[in-house]
C-alpha positions, -999 to +999 in steps of 0.1 A: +125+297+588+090+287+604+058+279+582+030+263+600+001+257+582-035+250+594-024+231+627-055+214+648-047+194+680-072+177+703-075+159+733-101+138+731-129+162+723-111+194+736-099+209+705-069+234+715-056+244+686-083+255+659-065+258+627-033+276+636-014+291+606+022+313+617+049+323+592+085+335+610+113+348+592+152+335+598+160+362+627+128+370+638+117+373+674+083+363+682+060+368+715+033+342+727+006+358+749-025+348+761-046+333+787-037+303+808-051+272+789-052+291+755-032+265+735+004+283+736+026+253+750+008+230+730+013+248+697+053+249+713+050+210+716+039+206+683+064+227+668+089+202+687+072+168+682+068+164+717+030+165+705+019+152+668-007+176+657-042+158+641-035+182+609-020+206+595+018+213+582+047+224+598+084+238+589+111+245+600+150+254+586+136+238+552+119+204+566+086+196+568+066+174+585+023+168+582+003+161+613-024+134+610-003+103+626+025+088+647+056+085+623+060+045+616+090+044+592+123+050+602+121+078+570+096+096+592+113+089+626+143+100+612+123+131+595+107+137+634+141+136+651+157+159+622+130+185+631+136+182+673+173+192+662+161+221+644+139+233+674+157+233+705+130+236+737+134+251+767+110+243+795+094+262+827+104+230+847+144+224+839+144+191+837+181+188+843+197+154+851+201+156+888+228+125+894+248+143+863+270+171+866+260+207+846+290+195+820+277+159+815+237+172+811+249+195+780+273+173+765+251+141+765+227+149+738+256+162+712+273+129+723+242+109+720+221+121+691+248+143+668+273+115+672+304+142+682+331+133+702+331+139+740+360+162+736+342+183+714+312+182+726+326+192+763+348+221+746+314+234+731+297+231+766+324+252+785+319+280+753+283+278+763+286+277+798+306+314+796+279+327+771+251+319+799+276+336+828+286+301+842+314+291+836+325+281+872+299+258+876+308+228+849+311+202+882+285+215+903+252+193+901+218+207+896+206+207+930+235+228+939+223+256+916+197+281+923+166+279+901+181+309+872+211+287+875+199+259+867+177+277+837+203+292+824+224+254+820+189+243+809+192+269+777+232+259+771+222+226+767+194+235+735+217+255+722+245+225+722+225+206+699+227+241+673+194+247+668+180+269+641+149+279+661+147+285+700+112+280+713+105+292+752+079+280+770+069+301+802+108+297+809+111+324+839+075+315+852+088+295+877+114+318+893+113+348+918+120+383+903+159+383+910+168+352+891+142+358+867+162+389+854+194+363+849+175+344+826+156+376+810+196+389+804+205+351+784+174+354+765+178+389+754+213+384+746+204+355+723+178+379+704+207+405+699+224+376+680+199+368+660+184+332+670+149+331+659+128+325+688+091+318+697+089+324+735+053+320+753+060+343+788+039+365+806+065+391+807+050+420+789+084+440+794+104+412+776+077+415+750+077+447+744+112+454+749+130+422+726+100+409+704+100+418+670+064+407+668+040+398+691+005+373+689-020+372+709-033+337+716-073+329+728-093+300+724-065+284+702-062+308+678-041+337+667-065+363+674-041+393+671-005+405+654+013+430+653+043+446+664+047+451+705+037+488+698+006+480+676+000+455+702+001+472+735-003+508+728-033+501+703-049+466+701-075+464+669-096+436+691-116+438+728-101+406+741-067+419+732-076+450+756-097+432+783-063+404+787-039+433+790-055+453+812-061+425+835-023+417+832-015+458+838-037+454+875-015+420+886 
């Protein structure tokens, strides 16, 4: 489902990702962890186009799309929008429109960008809006919503455009414990269904608990792989052990 090949990003003359290659089966489950600054969210962001990589290769559902440059044609932008659809994000901030309700900020995108009617499209939402617990809440606006709330509408509307892939980015990082666990229960549910996932989190439970594999991240590299067991009951490398002991102590 996911084949990224030799990716390399840059920002100016920080290099943050160093060459990342990452293979993921349809199904699969995978856990991004690491320390702060590491290159996780940016190898998300490339995965998404939100970032063009300087090199490298990336796949996903069967499309493929090389880093190196801005797509000019409208064959590539069409390529780059193909691949967004494919790879539905999810963000630590929710980035929710706040002048539209919870039912208009998941239908607008399947409206907009899939070209499906509003009926439809609002008939998927209130399907999703059950899935993620809320159901009640289709005319509320986001500032009415706590902060899982308003996560939880944030992953109903990715998964209104159907994505193939589901890629988390630090999604509960932002929330206290309690609502936290609400988001925790949407994202383990979806793993039980089979979405294939890449979610970068420092929950070690989550990791050890849903992830069908896990890879450690440092210095913009895959360092370490392995299953949650080979990873956090016996890690091959040092800076595998020194990170989770440090995250063991918070």
């Amino acid at each position: 489902m996911i084949a990224v090949e030799k990716l390399v990003k840059s920002y100016n003359s920080n290099r943050v990702l160093h060459g990342v290659d990452h293979t993921q089966a349809q199904g699969e489950a995978v856990v991004l962890i690491g320390p702060s600054g590491c290159g996780k969210s940016t190898f998300l962001r490339c995965l998404n186009q939100l970032e063009i990589a300087d090199s490298g290769r990336i796949t996903i559902g069967g499309l493929t799309i090389d880093g190196g440059h801005m797509p000019r044609t409208s064959a590539e932008r069409e390529q780059q929008r193909q691949l967004r659809i494919r790879a539905g994000m999810v963000f630590q901030q929710f980035n929710l429109f706040p002048h539209r309700t919870v039912l208009q900020n998941i239908t607008e995108s399947p409206v907009v960008v899939k070209g499906i009617s509003k009926s439809e499209a609002e008939s998927q939402a209130r399907e999703l809006l059950a899935k993620v617990g809320l159901e009640k809440k289709a005319d509320a606006y986001p500032a009415q919503l706590s902060g899982g709330q308003q996560q939880r509408v944030a992953i109903a509307r990715a998964l209104a455009m159907e994505p193939q892939v589901m890629l988390f980015d630090e999604p509960t990082s932002a929330l206290d414990p309690e609502l936290r666990d609400e988001v925790l229960r949407v994202m383990r549910q979806l793993v039980e269904e089979g979405m294939t996932m890449i979610v970068v989190t420092h929950e070690m439970q989550f990791a050890r608990d849903m992830a069908d594999r896990v890879l450690f991240f440092d210095g913009g590299q895959v360092t370490e792989s392995g299953t949650p067991e080979e990873i956090f009951s016996n890690p091959k490398h040092a800076r595998t052990r020194e990170f989770l002991s440090k995250v063991a102590t918070r």
